[in-house]
C-alpha positions in Angstrom: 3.6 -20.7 7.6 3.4 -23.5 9.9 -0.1 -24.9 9.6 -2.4 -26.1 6.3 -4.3 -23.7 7.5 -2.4 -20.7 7.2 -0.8 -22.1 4.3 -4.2 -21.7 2.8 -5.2 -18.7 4.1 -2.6 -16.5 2.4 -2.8 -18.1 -0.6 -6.0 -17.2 -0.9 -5.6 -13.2 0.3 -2.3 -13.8 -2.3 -4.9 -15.1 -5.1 -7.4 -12.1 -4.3 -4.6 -9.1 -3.9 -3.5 -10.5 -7.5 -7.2 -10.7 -8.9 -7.1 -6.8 -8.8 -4.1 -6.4 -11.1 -5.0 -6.2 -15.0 -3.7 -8.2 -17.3 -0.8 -5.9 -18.0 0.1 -5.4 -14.4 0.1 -8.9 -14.1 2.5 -9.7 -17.1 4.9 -7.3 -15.3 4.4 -8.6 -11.8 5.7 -12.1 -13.4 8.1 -10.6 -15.6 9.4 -7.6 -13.2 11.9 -7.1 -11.0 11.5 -7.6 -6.9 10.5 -3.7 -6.5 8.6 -3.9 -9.5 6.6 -6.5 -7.8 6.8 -5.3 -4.2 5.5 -1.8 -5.9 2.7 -3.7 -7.4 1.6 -5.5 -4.3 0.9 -2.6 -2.8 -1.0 -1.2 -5.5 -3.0 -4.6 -5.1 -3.1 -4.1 -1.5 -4.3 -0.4 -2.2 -7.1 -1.6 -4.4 -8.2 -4.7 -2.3 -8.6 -2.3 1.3 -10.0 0.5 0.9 -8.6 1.6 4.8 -5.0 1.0 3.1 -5.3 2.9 0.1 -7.0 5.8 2.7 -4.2 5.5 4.5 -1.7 6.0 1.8 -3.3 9.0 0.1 -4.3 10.9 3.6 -1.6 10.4 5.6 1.7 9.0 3.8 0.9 11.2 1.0 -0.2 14.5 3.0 3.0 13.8 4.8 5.8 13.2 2.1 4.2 16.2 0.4 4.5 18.7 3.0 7.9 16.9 3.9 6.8 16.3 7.4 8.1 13.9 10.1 8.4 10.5 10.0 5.6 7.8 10.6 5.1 6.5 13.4 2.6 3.9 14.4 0.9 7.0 16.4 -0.3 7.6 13.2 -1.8 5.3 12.2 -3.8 4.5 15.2 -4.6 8.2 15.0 -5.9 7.7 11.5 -7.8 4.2 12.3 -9.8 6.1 15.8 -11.2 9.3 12.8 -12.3 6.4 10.7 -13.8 4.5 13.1 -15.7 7.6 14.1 -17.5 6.8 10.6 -17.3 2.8 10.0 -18.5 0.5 13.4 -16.9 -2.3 12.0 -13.1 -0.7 12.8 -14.6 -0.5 16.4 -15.3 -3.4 16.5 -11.8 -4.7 16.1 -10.1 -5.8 19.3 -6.7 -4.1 20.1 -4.7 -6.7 19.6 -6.2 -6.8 15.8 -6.0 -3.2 15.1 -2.1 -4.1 16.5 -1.5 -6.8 13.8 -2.9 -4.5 11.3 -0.4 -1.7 11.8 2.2 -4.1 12.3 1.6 -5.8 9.0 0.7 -2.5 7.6 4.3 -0.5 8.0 5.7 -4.1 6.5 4.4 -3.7 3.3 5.1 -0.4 3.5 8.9 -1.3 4.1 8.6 -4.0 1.0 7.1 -1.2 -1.3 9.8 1.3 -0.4 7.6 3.6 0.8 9.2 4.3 4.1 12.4 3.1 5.5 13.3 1.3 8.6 12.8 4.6 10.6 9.1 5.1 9.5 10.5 8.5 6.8 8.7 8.1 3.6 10.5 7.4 0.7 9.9 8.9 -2.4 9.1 5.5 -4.8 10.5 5.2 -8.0 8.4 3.4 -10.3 9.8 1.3 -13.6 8.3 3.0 -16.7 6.6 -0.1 -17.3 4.8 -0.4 -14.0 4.0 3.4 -13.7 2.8 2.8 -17.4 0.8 0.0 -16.4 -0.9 1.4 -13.7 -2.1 4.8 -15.8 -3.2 2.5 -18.0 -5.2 1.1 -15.4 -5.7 3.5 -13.3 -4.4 6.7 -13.1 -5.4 7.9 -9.8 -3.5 5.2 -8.0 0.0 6.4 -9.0 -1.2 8.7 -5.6 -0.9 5.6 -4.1 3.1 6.3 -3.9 4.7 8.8 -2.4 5.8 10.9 -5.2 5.4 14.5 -6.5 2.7 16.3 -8.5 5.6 17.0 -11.1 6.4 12.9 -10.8 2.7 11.6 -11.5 1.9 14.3 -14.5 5.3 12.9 -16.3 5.0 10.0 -19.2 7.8 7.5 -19.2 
């Protein structure tokens, strides 16, 4: 960052991504490795925007499960215009913010190893600690990652 500003800007949206890990999740984010961090990020992300986590279980999900095509940012706008149908506040975003959004959007998506460079979805595979961690927490976002039924019923 280049400005006090920013600097404090995201250090606060780090400081409330991180208030909704547990305390578990937490030790491991400290303790982990870099994708055991960059997986839980994105659970934080997940759990801070609800759009996000919509996102990942409706589209990245519905996707990697019926082994479709890759993502493109077409999706997502296409998923941001149905929810906007039902939310005013996504249209009242201007263009160049629902942009910046996506943009920043398929990043973390890159840093959680949910897709690759080209946009196909990756299936993620979680430490047994983290994928412990978040049952533990809660179970429902292990759909959060693209992974199989099989994948998410299996104990580490």
């Amino acid at each position: 960052v280049r400005t006090l500003s920013s600097a404090k800007r995201v250090a606060r949206e780090l400081v409330f991504r991180l208030q909704e890990l547990s305390p578990r999740e937490l030790e491991l984010f400290v303790s982990g490795s870099r994708d055991d961090q960059n997986h839980l990020l994105w659970v934080a992300v997940c759990r801070r925007y609800r759009l996000i986590a919509e996102f990942a279980l409706e589209v990245v999900r519905e996707r990697f499960l019926s082994l479709g095509a890759p993502l493109e940012l077409a999706d997502f706008d296409a998923f941001y215009f149905r929810k906007a149908d039902w939310h005013d506040e996504l249209d009242e975003l201007k263009p160049v913010t629902r942009k910046k959004l996506r943009q920043v959007l398929f990043g973390m998506m890159r840093d959680a190893g949910v897709i690759n460079d080209q946009g196909a979805i990756s299936p993620v595979m979680l430490s047994p600690e983290v994928r412990d961690a978040i049952a533990g927490t809660r179970p429902d976002d292990l759909r959060l990652f693209p992974m199989f039924e099989t994948d998410l019923a299996r104990r580490a």
